[in-house]
C-alpha positions as CSV (number, residue, x, y, z in Angstrom):
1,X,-7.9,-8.3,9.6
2,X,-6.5,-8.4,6.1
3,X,-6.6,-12.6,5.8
4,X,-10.3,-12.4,4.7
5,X,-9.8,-10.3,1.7
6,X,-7.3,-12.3,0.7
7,X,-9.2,-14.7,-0.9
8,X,-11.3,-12.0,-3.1
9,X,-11.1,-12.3,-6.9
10,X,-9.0,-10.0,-9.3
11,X,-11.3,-6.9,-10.4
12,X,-14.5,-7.6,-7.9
13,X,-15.0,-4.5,-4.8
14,X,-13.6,-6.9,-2.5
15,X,-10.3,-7.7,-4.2
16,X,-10.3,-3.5,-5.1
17,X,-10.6,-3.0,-1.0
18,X,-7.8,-5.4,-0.3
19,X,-5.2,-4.6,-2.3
20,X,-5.7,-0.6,-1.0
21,X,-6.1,-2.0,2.4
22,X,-2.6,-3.5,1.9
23,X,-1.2,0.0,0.0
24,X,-2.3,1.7,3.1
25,X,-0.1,-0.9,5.3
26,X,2.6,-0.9,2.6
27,X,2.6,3.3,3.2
28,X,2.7,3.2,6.9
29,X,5.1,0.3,7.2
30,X,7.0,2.4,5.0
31,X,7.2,5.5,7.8
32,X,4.3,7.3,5.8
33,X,1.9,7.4,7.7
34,X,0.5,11.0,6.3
35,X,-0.5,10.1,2.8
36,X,0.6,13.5,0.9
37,X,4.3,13.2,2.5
38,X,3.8,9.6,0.8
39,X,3.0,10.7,-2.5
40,X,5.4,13.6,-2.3
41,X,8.4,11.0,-1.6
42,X,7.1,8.6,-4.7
43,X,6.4,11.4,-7.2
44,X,8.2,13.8,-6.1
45,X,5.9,16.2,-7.7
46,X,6.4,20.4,-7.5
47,X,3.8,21.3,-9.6
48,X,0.7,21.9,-6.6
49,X,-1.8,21.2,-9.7
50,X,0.4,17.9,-10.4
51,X,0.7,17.0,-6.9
52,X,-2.9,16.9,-6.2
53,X,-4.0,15.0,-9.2
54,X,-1.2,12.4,-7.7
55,X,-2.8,12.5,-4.2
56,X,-6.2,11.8,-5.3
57,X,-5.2,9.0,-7.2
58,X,-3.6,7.2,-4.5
59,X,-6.8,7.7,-2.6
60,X,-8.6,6.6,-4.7
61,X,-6.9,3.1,-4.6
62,X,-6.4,3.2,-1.2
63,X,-10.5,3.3,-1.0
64,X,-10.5,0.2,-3.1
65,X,-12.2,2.7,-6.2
66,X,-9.8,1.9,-8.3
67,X,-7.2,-1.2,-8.5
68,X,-3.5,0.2,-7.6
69,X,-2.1,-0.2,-11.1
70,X,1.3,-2.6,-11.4
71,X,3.1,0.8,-12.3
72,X,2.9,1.8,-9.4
73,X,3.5,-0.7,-7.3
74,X,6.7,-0.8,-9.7
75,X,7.7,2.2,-8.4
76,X,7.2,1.3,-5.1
77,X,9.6,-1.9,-5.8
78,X,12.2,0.5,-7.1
79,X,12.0,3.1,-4.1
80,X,10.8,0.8,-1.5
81,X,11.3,-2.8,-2.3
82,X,7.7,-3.3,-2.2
83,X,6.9,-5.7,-4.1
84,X,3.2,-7.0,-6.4
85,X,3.1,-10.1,-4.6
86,X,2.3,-8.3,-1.2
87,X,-0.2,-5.6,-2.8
88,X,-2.4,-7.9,-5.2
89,X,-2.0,-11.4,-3.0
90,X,-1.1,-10.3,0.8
91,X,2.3,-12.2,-0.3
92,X,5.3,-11.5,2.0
93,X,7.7,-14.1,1.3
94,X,9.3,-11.2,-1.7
95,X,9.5,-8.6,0.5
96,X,12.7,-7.6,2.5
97,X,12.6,-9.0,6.3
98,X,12.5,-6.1,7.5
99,X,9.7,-4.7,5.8
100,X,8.0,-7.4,6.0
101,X,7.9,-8.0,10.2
102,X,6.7,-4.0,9.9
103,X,4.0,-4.9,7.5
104,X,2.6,-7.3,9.9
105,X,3.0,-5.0,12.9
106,X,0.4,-2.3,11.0
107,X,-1.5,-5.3,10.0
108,X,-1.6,-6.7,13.6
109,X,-1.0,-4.5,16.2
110,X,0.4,-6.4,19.5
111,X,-0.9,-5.8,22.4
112,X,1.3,-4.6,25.1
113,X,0.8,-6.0,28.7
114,X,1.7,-3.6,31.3
C-alpha cells in the first residue's frame, strides 16, 4: 500500500501524502486510533482554542497539505520512540520491534482464514 510512495521526492504532493500516510499508521500503531485523543496525548493541550489549532495541524499533515515537520516527529521520538526515518522514508529498521511489527500490521492488514 505504502511501498509506492516510498519512492516520491522530498517536498513534491506525493512525498507530502506519504509521509502523512505513514503519521496516520504511526498514530494508530500507537493505540490512537481517534486523532484528537492523539493530539491531546502529544500536546497535552487545555486550552480548547489551543487544542484545536493543534488538531488541525496534524490534519493537515496527515492529508499530505503540509509536510509533518521534524519537531514533531521529535516529539513523537521522545513520547513514542517514533522515529524520522519511518515518517519521511518508510524506514523501520530505528524503530522499536515492537512498534515496528504493529506498524506493519496497520500498513498490511492479514487476512484471517476461518
Amino acid at each position: 500500500m505504502l511501498h509506492n510512495l516510498r519512492m516520491a521526492k522530498d517536498g513534491s504532493p506525493d512525498y507530502k501524502i506519504a509521509c502523512g500516510r505513514r503519521l496516520i499508521v504511526l498514530r494508530t500503531a500507537l493505540g490512537f486510533p481517534d486523532r484528537a485523543k492523539f493530539v491531546r496525548h502529544v500536546y497535552g493541550d487545555e486550552d480548547p482554542a489551543q487544542f484545536k489549532r493543534d488538531q488541525d495541524r496534524v490534519e493537515k499533515w496527515e492529508k499530505g497539505d503540509a509536510l509533518v515537520p521534524p519537531v514533531f516527529v521529535g516529539r513523537l521520538k521522545l513520547l513514542f520512540a517514533a522515529t524520522h526515518d519511518y515518517v519521511y522514508a518508510g524506514d523501520y529498521s530505528g524503530l522499536p520491534r515492537d512498534l515496528a511489527i504493529k506498524v506493519m500490521e496497520v500498513e498490511e492488514p492479514t487476512v484471517e482464514l476461518n
